[in-house]
ROKEZA-199591 format. One line per field, with one value per residue (C-alpha): residue in three letters; x, y, z. Coordinates in steps of 0.5 Angstrom, whole numbers, plus 500, padded with zeros to 3 digits. Example, Ala and Ser with C-alpha at 12.3 -4.5 7.8 and 13.67 -1.06 7.14 Angstrom:
// residues 2
code	(ALA / SER);
px	(525 / 527);
py	(491 / 498);
pz	(516 / 514);
// end
This chain:
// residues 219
code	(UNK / UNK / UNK / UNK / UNK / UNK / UNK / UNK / UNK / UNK / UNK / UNK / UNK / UNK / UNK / UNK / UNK / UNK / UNK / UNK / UNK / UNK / UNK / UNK / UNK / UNK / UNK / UNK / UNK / UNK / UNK / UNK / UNK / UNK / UNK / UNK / UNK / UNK / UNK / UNK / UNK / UNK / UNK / UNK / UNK / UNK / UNK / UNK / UNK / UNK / UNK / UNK / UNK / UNK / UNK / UNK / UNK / UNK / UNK / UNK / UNK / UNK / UNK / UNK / UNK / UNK / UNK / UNK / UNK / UNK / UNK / UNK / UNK / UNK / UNK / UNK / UNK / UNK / UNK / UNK / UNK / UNK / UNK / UNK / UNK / UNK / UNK / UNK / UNK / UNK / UNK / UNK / UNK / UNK / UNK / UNK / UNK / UNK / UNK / UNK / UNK / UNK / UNK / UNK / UNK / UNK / UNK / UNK / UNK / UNK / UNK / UNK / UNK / UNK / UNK / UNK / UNK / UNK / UNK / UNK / UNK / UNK / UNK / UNK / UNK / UNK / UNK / UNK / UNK / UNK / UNK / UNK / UNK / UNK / UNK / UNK / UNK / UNK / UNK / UNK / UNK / UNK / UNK / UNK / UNK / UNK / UNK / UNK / UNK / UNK / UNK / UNK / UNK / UNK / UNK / UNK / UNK / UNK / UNK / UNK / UNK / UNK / UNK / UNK / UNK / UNK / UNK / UNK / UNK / UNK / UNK / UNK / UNK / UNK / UNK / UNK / UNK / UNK / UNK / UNK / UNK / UNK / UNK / UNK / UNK / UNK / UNK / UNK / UNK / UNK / UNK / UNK / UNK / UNK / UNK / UNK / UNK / UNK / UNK / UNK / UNK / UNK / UNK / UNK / UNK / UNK / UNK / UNK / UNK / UNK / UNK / UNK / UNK / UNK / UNK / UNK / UNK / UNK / UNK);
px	(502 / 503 / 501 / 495 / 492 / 485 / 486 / 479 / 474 / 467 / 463 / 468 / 473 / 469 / 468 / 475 / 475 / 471 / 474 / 482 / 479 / 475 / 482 / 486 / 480 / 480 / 483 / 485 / 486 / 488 / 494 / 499 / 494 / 498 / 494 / 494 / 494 / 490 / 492 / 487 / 484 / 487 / 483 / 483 / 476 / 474 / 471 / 464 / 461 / 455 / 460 / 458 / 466 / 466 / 463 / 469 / 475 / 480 / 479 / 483 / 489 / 491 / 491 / 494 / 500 / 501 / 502 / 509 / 511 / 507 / 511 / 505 / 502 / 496 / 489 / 486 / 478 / 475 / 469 / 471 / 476 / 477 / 479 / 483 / 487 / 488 / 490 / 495 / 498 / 500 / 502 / 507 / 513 / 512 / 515 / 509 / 507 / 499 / 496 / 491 / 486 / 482 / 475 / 476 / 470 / 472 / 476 / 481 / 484 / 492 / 493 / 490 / 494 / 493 / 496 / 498 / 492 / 486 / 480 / 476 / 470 / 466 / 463 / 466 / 469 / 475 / 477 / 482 / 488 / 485 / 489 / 486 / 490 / 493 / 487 / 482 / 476 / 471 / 466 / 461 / 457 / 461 / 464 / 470 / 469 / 476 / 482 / 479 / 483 / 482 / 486 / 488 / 482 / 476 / 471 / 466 / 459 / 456 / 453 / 457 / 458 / 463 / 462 / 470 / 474 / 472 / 476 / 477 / 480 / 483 / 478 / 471 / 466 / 461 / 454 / 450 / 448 / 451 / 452 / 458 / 457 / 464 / 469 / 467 / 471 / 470 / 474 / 477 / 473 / 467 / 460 / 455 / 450 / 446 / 443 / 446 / 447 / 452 / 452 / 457 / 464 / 464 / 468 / 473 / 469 / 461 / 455 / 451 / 445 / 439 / 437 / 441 / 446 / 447 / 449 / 446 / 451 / 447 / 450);
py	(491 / 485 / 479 / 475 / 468 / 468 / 462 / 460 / 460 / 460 / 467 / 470 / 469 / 471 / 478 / 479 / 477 / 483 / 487 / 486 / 488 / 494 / 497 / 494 / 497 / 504 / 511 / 513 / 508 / 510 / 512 / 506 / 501 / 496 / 494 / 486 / 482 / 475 / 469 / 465 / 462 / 457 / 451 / 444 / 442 / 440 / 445 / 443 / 446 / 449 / 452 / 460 / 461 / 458 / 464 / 469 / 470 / 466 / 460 / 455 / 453 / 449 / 448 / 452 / 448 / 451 / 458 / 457 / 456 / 462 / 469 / 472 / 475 / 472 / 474 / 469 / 469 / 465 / 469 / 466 / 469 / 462 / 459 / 465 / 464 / 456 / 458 / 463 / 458 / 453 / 458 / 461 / 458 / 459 / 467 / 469 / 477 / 478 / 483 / 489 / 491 / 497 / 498 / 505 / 507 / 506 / 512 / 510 / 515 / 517 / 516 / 509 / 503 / 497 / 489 / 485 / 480 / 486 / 488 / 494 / 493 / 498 / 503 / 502 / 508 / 508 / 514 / 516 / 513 / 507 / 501 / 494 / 488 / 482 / 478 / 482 / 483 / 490 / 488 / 493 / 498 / 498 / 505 / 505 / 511 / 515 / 511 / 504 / 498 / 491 / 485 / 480 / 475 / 480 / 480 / 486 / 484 / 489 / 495 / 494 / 501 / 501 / 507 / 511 / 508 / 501 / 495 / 489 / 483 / 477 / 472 / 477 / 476 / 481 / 480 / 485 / 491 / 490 / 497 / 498 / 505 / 508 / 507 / 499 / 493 / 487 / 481 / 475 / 470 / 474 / 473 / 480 / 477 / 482 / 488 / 487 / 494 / 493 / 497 / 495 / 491 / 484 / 479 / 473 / 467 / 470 / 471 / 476 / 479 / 482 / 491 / 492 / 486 / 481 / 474 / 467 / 462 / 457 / 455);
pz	(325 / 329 / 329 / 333 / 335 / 339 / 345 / 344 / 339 / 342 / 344 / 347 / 343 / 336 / 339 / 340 / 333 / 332 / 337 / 334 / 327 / 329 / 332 / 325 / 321 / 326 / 323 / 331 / 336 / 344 / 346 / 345 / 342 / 336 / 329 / 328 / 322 / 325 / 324 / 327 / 334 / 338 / 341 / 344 / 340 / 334 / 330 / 326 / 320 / 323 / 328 / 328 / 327 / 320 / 318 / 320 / 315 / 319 / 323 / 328 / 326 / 332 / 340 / 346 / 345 / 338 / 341 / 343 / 334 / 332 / 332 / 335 / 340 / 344 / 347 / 351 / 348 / 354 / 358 / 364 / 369 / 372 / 366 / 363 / 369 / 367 / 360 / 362 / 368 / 362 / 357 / 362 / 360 / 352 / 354 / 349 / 349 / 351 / 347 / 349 / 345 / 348 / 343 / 338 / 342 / 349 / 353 / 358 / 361 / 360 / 367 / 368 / 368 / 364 / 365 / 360 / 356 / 358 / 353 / 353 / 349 / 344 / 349 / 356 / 359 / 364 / 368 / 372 / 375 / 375 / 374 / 370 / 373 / 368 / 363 / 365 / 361 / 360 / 356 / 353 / 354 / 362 / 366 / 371 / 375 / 378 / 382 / 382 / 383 / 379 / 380 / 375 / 371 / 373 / 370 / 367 / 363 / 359 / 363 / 369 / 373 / 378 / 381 / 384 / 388 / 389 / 390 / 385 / 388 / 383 / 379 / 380 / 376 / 375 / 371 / 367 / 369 / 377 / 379 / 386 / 390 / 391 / 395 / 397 / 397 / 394 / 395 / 389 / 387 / 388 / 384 / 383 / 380 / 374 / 376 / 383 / 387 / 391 / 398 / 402 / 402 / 399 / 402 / 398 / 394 / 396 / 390 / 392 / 387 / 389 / 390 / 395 / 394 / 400 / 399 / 397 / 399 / 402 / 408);
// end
């Protein structure tokens, strides 16, 4: 057993909760998965008393800035790609090891890379040699096909079916339910929107959305 803190504790955060005691709790886990003994949630605001996290057996224990005194090892619980990408930037110098919590019922493949600080959620199966860049988050219920390749902060709401050897660039959100046809590219700091069918290369910072998906920038 190893220790853990989650670095935010809103929504997100409280379903890694959940994710990192489904896999403590687990009689089988993947193939190098760790158990962790929780010790609470890291963040900057005040917690109220109508807050949903009182309702967890463990609660915030202190800011960001706390990790660098715990023995322990960190998840960042933010749904935001930008945002993990911040907190991740300004716990760099702390020399901390960023956890990977991959679901009991998730597949990965045994040929598929995983970064540092990725989570796969209940349900989400991941194919292989596909490779999973550094914080990036699959949520539930999501496919990744054969030889796909994800950059670092991405991503994937429940649902989300990326078909095999799509291209992922840093920072890309995905709503629920997007599908991507096989061999596309989509570029960093990109928007699918839910339910998006994307046909065709995406190109960095553009939204799309729509049946086929095309682009809702305003120019």
């Amino acid at each position: 057993m190893k220790n853990l803190v989650i670095l935010g504790g809103g929504g997100h955060g409280r379903e890694l909760f959940d994710l990192a005691e489904s896999i403590s709790n687990a009689d089988l886990l993947a193939k190098g998965q760790i158990k962790y003994t929780i010790l609470g949630f890291l963040d900057e605001k005040g917690i109220t008393d109508s807050d949903p996290i009182t309702s967890l057996p463990v609660q915030v224990i202190g800011n960001t800035d706390s990790l660098i005194e715990l023995e322990t090892e960190y998840i960042i619980g933010v749904g935001s790609g930008k945002h993990r990408e911040r907190i991740a930037e300004s716990i760099n110098h702390m020399g901390k090891t960023a956890a990977k919590l991959i679901h009991p019922s998730a597949f990965v493949s045994l040929n598929s890379y995983l970064g540092e600080g990725v989570a796969i959620f209940a349900g989400s199966r991941i194919s292989t040699n596909s490779k999973l860049g550094n914080h990036t988050h699959i949520n539930f219920n999501c496919t990744i096909s054969h030889d796909c390749k994800l950059g670092d902060y991405v991503t994937l709401s429940p649902g989300v079916n990326l078909a095999g050897d799509v291209e992922v660039g840093n920072g890309t959100t995905f709503g629920t339910g997007a599908v991507v046809l096989p061999g596309i590219s989509i570029g960093a700091n990109v928007v699918v929107g839910a339910g998006a069918v994307v046909i065709r290369d995406v190109f960095d910072g553009q939204t799309v959305a729509g049946v086929p998906a095309r682009s809702i920038d305003s120019n």
